[in-house]
C-alpha positions, 0 to 999 in steps of 0.5 A, spaced: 733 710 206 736 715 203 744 715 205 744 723 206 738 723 211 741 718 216 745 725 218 738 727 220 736 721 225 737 721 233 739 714 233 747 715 236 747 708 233 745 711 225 751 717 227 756 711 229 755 707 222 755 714 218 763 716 221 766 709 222 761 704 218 766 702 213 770 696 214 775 699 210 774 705 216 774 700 222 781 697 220 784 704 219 782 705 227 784 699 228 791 699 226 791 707 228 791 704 235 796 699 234 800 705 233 801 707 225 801 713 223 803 713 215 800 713 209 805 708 206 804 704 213 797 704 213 797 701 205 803 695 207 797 693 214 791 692 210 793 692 202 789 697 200 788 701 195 792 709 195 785 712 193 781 709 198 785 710 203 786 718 202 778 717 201 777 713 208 783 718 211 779 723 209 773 721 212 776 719 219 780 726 219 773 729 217 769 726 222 774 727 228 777 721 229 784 722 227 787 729 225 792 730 220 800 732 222 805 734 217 811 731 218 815 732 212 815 739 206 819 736 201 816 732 200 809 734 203 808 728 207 803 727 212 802 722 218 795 721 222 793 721 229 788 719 233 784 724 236 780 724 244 774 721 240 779 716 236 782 713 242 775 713 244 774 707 240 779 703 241 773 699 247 768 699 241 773 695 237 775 691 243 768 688 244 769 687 237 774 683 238 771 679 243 764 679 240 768 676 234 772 671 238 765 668 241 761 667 235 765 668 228 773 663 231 770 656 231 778 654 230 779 659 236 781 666 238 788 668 234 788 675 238 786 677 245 784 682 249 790 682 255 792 685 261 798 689 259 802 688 266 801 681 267 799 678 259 793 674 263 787 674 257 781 680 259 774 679 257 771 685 255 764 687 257 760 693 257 759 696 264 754 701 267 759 706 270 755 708 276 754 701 278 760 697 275 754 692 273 754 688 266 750 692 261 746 686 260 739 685 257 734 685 260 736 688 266 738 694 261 734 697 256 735 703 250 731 709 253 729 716 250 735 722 252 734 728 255 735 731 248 730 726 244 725 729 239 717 726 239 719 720 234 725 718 238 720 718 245 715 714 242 720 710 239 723 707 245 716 707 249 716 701 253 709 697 255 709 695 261 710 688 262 705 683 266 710 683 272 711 690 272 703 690 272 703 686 278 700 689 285 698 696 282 692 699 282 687 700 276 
């Protein structure tokens, strides 16, 4: 698939990947909400290259996710902030984490997800607002949005299952 036409498809997941796919990108967030905020900063964290750096910064300030404010004029420097929809991140990342620790850690979890009161370790999971039940499968599923063009509707279409068919009448 062609990278300038993800821009163009429903999927909220595409659009996702599209802002903050890049590994490079997702450590940035990271260490942004851990509360760097310069260049020289973010550089010392994740040994990164200057030029990718100001690219992936860029691209973060570009997407929304960090704004850009000038803390010096002689010499011009900058510093970068998360935004509303950088912090907005910040669960992605911890589910991230937890994913991680669970599947990717045989020697153990070296970071955790803790209560910031009592230090307890949390264990993030997914929950439905309305409810507050686990986002689990299959009692959740991917549907069509309200704003779902044709492909997006057929695309998540599901065939009734035999249980679903049980008791109803032809």
């Amino acid at each position: 698939m062609q990278h300038q036409n993800l821009d163009q498809m429903q999927c909220p997941i595409v659009r996702s990947v599209t802002r903050v796919g890049e590994w490079w990108s997702i450590l940035i967030l990271r260490d942004a909400c851990h509360g760097l905020t310069r260049f020289d900063q973010f550089q010392k964290s994740l040994g990164i290259a200057p030029t990718v750096l100001t690219k992936r910064l860029a691209g973060l300030v570009e997407a929304g996710m960090l704004e850009r404010r000038r803390y010096s004029e002689r010499p011009p420097r900058d510093e970068y902030a998360l935004t509303q929809m950088g912090r907005d991140f910040q669960p992605v990342l911890w589910s991230l984490l937890a994913w991680g620790n669970q599947y990717l850690a045989p020697e153990g979890p070296s970071v955790l997800v803790v209560d910031s009161q009592t230090g307890a370790p949390a264990d993030p999971v997914l929950v439905d607002r309305a409810t507050g039940r686990p986002l689990t499968a299959p009692a959740f599923r991917e549907g069509a949005g309200p704003a779902a063009n044709d492909r997006t509707r057929r695309r998540h279409i599901r065939p009734a299952t035999p249980d679903q068919n049980e008791g109803s009448v032809p």
